[in-house]
C-alpha positions as CSV (number, residue, x, y, z in Angstrom):
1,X,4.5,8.5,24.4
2,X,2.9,6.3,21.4
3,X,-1.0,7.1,22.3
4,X,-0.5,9.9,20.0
5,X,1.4,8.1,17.3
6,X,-0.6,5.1,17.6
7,X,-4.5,7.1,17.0
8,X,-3.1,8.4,14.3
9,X,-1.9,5.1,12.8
10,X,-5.8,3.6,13.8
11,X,-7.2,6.3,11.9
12,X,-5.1,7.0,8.7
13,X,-4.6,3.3,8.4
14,X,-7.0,1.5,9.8
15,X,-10.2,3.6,9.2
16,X,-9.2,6.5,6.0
17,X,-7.3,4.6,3.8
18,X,-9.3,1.5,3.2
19,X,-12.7,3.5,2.8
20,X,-10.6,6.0,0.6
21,X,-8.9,3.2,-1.5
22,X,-12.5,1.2,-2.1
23,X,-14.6,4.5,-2.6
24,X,-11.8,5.6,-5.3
25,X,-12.0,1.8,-7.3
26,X,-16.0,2.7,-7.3
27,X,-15.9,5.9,-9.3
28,X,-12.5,5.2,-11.1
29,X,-10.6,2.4,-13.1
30,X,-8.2,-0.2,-10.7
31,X,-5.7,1.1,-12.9
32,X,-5.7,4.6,-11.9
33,X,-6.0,3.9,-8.4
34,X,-3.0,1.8,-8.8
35,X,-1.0,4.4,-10.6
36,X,-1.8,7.1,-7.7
37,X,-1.3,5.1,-5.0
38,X,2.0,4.0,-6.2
39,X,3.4,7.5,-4.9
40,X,2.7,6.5,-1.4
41,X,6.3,4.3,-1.1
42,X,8.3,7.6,-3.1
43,X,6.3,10.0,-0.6
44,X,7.1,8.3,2.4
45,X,10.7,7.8,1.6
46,X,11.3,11.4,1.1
47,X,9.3,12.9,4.4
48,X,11.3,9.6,6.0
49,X,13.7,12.3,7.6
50,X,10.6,13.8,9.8
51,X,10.9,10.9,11.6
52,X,14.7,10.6,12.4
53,X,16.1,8.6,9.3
54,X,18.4,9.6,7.1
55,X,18.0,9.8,3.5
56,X,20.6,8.5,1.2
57,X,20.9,9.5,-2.5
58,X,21.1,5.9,-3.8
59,X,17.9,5.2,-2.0
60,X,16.2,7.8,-3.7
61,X,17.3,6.7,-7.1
62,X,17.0,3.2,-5.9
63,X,12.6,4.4,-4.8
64,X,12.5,6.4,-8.0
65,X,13.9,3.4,-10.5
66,X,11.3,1.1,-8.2
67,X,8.4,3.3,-9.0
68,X,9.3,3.6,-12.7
69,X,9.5,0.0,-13.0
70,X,6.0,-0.5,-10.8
71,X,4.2,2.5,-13.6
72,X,5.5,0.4,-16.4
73,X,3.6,-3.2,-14.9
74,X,0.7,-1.4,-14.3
75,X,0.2,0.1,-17.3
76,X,1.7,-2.2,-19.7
77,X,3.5,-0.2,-20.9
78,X,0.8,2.0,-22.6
79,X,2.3,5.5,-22.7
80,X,-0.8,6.5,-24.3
81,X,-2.5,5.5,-21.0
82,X,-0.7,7.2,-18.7
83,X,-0.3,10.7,-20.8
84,X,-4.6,10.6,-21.2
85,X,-4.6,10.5,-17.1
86,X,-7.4,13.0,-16.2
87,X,-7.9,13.5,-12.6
88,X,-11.5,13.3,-11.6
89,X,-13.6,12.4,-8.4
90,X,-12.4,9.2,-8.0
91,X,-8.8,9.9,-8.7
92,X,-8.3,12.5,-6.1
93,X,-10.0,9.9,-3.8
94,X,-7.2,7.7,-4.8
95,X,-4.6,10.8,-3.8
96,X,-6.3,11.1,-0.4
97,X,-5.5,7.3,0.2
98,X,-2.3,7.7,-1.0
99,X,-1.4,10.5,1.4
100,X,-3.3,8.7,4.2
101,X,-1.3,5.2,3.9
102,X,2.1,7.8,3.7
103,X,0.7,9.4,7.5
104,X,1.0,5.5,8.6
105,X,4.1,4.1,7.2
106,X,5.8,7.8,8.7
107,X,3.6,7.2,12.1
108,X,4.5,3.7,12.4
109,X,8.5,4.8,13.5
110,X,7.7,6.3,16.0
111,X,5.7,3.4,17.6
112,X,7.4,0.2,16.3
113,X,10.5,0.8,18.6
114,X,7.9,1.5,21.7
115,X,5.0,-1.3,21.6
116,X,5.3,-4.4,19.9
117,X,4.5,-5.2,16.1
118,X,1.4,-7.7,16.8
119,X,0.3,-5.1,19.4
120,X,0.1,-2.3,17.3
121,X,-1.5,-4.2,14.5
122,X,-4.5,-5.3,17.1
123,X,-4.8,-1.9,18.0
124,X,-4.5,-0.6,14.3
125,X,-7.3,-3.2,12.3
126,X,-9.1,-3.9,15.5
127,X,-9.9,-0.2,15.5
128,X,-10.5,0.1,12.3
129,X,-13.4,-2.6,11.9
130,X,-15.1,-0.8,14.8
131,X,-15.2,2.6,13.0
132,X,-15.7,1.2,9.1
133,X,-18.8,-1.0,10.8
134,X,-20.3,1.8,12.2
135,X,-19.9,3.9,8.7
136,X,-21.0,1.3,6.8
137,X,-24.1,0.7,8.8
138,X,-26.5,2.2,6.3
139,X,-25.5,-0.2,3.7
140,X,-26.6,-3.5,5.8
141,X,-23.4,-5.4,5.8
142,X,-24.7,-8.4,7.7
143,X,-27.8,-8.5,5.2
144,X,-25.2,-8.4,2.5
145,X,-22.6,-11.3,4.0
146,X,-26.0,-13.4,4.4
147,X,-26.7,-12.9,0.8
148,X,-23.5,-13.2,-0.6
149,X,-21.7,-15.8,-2.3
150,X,-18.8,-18.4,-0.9
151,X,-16.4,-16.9,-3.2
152,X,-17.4,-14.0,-2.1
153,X,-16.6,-14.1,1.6
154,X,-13.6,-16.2,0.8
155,X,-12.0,-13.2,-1.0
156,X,-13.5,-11.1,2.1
157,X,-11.7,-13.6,4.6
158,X,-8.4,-13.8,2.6
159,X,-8.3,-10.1,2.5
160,X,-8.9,-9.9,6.3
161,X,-6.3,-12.7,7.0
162,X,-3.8,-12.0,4.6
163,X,-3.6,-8.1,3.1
164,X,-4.4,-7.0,7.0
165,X,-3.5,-9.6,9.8
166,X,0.0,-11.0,7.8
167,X,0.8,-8.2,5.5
168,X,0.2,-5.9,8.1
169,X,2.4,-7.7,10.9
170,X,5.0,-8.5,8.5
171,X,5.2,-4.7,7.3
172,X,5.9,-3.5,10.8
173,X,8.3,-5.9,11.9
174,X,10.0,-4.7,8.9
175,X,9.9,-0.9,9.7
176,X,11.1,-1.7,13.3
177,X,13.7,-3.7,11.6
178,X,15.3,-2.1,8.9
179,X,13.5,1.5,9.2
180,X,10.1,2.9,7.1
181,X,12.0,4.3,4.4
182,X,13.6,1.0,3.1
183,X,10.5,-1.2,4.3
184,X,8.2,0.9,2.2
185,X,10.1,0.4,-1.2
186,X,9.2,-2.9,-1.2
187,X,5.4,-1.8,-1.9
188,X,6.6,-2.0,-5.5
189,X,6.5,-5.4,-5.1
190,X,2.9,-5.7,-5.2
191,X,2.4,-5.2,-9.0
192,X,5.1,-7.2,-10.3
193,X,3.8,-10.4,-7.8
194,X,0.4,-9.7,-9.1
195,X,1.4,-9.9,-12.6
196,X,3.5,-13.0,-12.3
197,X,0.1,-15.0,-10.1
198,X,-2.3,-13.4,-12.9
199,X,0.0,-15.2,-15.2
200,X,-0.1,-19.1,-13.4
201,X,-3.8,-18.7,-12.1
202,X,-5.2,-16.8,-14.5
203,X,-3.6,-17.5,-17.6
204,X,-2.6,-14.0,-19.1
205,X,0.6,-13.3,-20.5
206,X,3.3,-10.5,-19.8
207,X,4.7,-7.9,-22.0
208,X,7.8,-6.8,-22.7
209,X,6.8,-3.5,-20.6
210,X,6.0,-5.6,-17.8
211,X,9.3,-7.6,-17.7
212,X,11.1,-4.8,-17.8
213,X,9.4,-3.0,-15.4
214,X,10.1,-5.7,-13.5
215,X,13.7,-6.0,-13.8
216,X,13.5,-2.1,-13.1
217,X,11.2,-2.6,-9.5
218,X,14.0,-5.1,-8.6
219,X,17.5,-3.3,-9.6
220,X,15.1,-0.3,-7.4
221,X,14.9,-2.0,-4.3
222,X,18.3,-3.6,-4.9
223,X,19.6,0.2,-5.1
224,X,17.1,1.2,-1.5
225,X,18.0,-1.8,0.2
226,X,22.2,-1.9,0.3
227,X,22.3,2.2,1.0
228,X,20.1,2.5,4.2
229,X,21.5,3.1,7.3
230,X,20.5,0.3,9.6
């Protein structure tokens, strides 16, 4: 049945990986925690045949090129960066989410096919907010959304609304759809979008790294996305 699958999915997904993911940006850089998590799609494409898919070579290359490409946005390009990596508290937090968000993108086939996408996203979040609300207890949360600013719980509700509600119904229509391991390669995506909006909201500029890390995330799901098997 997909009881199994699905408690799994509520509590690597809904409850581990976002208390993993914050308590790993409070004791290291954003940048690190990007750079870890940015395994998850790669992981997830490689266990994908645990799950009953079957992996292609060109969708390997096509997740590796993706991930190379997603390293080089993040970073900047900064080599330097990347080879003075030390893995500390934080860090291995940020491994621990990794591995957690991996569980649900792998658990999620086996319950896409069985219970509908909306319904498993409910169940998933819904969950979730029940358990972080009851861990997070100690820290007064409804003290702290009195006291907090509008921009504040504007960032709060467009997190809730759009990383969980919409990203997380889209991304499960799209495992149903075309299957976890091509789904998850478009993860790398995230970076390269982020750069781009930092560029017309915020006003920053992109390297030469970034653009061709870029190019490289897109070629990388190009690669993933024509040699899947559905």
């Amino acid at each position: 049945g997909a009881v199994l699958p699905l408690a799994v999915m509520v509590v690597s997904g809904g409850v581990l990986y976002p208390w993993l993911f914050l308590a790993a940006l409070a004791r290291t850089s954003a940048a690190n925690t990007s750079l870890l998590i940015a395994l998850n799609p790669i992981v997830t494409l490689l266990l994908s045949p645990l799950v009953g898919e079957r992996l292609v070579r060109t969708q390997v290359l096509g997740a590796s090129l993706a991930f190379a490409g997603a390293v080089l946005v993040i970073s900047r390009g900064n080599v330097v960066e990347l080879l003075a990596l030390r893995i500390d508290t934080g860090d291995l937090l940020a491994l621990a989410a990794a591995a957690c968000w991996a569980t649900f993108n792998l658990t999620s086939r086996l319950v896409v096919d069985r219970l509908p996408a909306s319904s498993v996203n409910l169940a998933v979040y819904a969950g979730g907010a029940v358990a972080l609300g009851l861990l997070g207890l100690a820290d007064g949360p409804v003290v702290q959304l009195e006291h907090a600013t509008a921009s504040a719980v504007g960032a709060v509700v467009a997190m809730a609304v759009l990383s969980s509600v919409v990203a997380g119904q889209l991304f499960l229509t799209g495992v149903r759809d075309a299957g976890v391991g091509r789904a998850v390669v478009f993860i790398y995506l995230v970076p390269v979008l982020t750069a781009i909006m930092s560029v017309a909201v915020l006003g920053e500029q992109l390297s030469g790294a970034q653009l061709a890390g870029g190019a490289a995330v897109l070629a990388g799901l190009l690669l993933t996305t024509r040699s899947g098997s559905r």
